[in-house]
N, C-alpha and C positions, 0 to 999 in steps of 0.2 A: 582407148577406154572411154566408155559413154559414161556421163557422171550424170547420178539419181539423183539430180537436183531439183527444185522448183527454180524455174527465172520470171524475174519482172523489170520491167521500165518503165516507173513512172513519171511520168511527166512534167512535173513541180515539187518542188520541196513537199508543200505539204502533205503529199501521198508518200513521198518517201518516209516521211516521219511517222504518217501512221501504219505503213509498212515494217519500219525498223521494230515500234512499239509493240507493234501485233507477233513476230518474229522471235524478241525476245535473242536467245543464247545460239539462237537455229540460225539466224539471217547474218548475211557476208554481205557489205558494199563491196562492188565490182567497177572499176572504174576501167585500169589499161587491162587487168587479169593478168599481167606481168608474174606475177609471185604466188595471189589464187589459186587460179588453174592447174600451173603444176605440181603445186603441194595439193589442189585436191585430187588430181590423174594420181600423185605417188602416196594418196591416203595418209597426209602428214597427222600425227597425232593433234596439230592447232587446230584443226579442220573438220575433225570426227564428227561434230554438233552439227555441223553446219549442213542444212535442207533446204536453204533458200538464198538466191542470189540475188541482189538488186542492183541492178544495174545505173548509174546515174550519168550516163551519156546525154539525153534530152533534157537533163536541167543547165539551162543558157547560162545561170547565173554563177554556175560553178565551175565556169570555163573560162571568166573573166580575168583579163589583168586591168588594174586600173592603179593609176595614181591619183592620190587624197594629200590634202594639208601635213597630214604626218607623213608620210610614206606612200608604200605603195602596198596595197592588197595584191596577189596570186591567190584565182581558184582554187578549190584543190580536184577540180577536173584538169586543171592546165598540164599538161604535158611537157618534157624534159626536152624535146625537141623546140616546142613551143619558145620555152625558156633559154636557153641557147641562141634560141635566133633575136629576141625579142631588145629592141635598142634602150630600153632605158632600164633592163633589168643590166644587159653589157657594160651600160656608162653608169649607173648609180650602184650597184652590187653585183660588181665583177665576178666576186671569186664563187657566188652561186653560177652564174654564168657559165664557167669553166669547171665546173662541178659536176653540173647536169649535160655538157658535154665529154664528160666521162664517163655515164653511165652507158653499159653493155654496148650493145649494138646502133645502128641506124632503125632498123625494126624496131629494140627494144625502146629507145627513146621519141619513135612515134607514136607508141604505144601508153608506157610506167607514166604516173603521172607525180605529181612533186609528193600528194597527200597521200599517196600511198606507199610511196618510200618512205615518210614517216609513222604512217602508223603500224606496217610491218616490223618498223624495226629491227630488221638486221643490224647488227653491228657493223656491217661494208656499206650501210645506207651513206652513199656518196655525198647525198644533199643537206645532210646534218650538221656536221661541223663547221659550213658557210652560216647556215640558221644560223647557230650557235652564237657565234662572233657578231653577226648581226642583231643579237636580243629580239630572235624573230618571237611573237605571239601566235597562236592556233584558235582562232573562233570556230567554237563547238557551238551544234546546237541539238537542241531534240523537243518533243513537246512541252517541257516544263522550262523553254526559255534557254540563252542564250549565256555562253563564258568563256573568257579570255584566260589562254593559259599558256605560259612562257616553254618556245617546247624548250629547255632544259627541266623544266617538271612536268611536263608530259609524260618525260621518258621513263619506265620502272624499271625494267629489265629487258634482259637479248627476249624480240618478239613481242614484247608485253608493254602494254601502255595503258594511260590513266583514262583512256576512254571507255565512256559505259557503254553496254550493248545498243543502248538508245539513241545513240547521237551518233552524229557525222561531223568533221571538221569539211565546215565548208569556205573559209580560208584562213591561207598564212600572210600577216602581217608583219612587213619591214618597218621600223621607223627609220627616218628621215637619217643621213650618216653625215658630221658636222666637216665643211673644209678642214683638210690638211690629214687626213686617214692616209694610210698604204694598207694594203692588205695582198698576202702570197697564201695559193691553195698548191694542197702537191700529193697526188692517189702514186701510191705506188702498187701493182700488181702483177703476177705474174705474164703477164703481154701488155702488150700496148693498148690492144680492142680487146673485146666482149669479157672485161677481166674483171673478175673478184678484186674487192679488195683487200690488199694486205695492209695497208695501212694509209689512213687519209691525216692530212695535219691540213686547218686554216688558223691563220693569225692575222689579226687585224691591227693595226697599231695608229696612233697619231703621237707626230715628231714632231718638236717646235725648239729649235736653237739648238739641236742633236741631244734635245730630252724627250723621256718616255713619258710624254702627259697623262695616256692612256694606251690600255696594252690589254688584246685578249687571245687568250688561247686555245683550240679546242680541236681533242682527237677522235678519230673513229677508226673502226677494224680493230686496232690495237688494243683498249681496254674493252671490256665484256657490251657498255652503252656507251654510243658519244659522248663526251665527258666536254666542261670548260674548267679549265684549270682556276679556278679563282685564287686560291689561295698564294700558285707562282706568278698573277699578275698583280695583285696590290702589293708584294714586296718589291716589285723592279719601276711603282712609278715613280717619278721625279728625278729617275738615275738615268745617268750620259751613256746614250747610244755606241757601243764602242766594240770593240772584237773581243774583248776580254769578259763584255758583259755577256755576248752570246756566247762564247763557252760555257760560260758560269748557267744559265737561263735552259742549255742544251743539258749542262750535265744532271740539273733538276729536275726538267723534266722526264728525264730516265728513271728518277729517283721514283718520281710520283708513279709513273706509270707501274713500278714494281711494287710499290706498297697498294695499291689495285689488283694486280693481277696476279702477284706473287711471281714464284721460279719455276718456269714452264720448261718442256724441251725446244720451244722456240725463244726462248730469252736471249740465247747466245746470239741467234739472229737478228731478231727485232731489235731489242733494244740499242745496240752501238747503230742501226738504221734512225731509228726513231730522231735519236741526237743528232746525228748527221744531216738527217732532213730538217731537223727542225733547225740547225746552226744555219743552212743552207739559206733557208726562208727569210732569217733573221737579218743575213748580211744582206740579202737581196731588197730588202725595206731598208736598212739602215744607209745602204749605199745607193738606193735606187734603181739600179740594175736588177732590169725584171726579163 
């Protein structure tokens, strides 16, 4: 299928922006076209509006990884391939690392790029739940200037997000992750490669004397938007690390994820998974055994 688009590739930011501005409700950033393309080929109803493509391959600066005093900045041209290979994204935030080494195929992750897996927003977006855990930030920007937004409020719903037609995230910021963290990520899906997800779980924790200083949690696939569980990690901090607390931590989070998504015909499934992944993780950080 030939799609009745207009394409552009502008060359700097600021042609893209007054490209985006001009475009309005009609224009689609195009980065890997991972998710795009084939919802525009199968005429997905997101996609109806959309007459024009802008491509942002030639803007350099949205391709960058850098580390800064706080963190580290990602593009949101960088690519999942990129990230995966890239050594200080492996040794300072792993379990993004191994996240975006999940994603579909070898094609697909030379292609998908991090900013697009977020702002599509699937529910199986693999790269979410490491964000999460990590209190990643999304600098957007557009002609009326520039804003920093925590993506857990980014996200509104499955596909939908808090970006205007106007702007672009042009990147995601890590801050800095203090000595003594563990952190375990774990995608379950039907194969091994090029698989959907049925369910992603990251947890981040810092242990100090076999206490829980600090603890975060946070699902994708499984509830409708990546979710961070807040309310099940400020009751578990300052509590002793132990087998009986990961039961307890497993069978809650079962709780929570029900009171979201309600009594599905996959509950019977998911749910006693979810707990078991998530007990699994728990003992894997408590014990060290990774």
């Amino acid at each position: 299928m030939i799609l009745n688009v207009e394409y552009s590739c502008p060359q700097n930011l600021k042609e893209l922006l007054e490209q985006l501005a001009h475009a309005g409700e009609t224009g689609k950033i195009i980065a890997g076209g991972t998710d795009v393309i084939p919802a525009l080929r199968q005429r997905s109803p997101r996609f109806v509006r959309v007459k024009k493509l802008i491509d942002i391959r030639k803007i350099d600066e949205l391709h960058r990884v850098e580390q800064t005093e706080k963190g580290l900045s990602i593009g949101s041209g960088v690519t999942f391939s990129e990230i995966t290979r890239h050594p200080v994204i492996r040794e300072k935030f792993p379990l993004l690392a191994q996240a975006a080494s999940r994603v579909g195929s070898v094609q697909i992750r030379n292609r998908a790029t991090i900013a697009g897996n977020i702002v599509n927003n699937a529910p199986c977006a693999d790269s979410v739940p490491p964000l999460l855990v990590y209190n990643a930030n999304l600098v957007v920007l557009s002609n009326n200037g520039e804003r920093v937004i925590p993506v857990a409020e980014f996200l509104a719903a499955p596909y939908r997000t808090n970006l205007q037609t106007d702007e672009i995230v042009t990147r995601i910021e890590l801050p800095n992750i203090a000595a003594g963290y563990r952190g375990e990520f774990y995608k379950l899906g039907r194969r091994r490669a090029v698989a959907i997800s049925r369910i992603t779980l990251a947890v981040l924790a810092k242990v100090e004397n076999n206490t829980i200083e600090d603890i975060r949690i946070a699902s994708g696939a499984v509830t409708p938007v990546a979710k961070r569980f807040f309310d099940l990690e400020k009751n578990v901090i300052g509590k002793e690390f132990s087998k009986e607390l990961c039961i307890h931590l497993s069978r809650e989070l079962g709780k929570s994820v029900m009171e979201i998504t309600g009594l599905r015909y996959s509950s019977a499934y998911k749910l006693p998974v979810v707990q078991q992944m998530f007990y699994q993780l728990l003992r894997r950080i408590e014990t060290g055994n990774h």
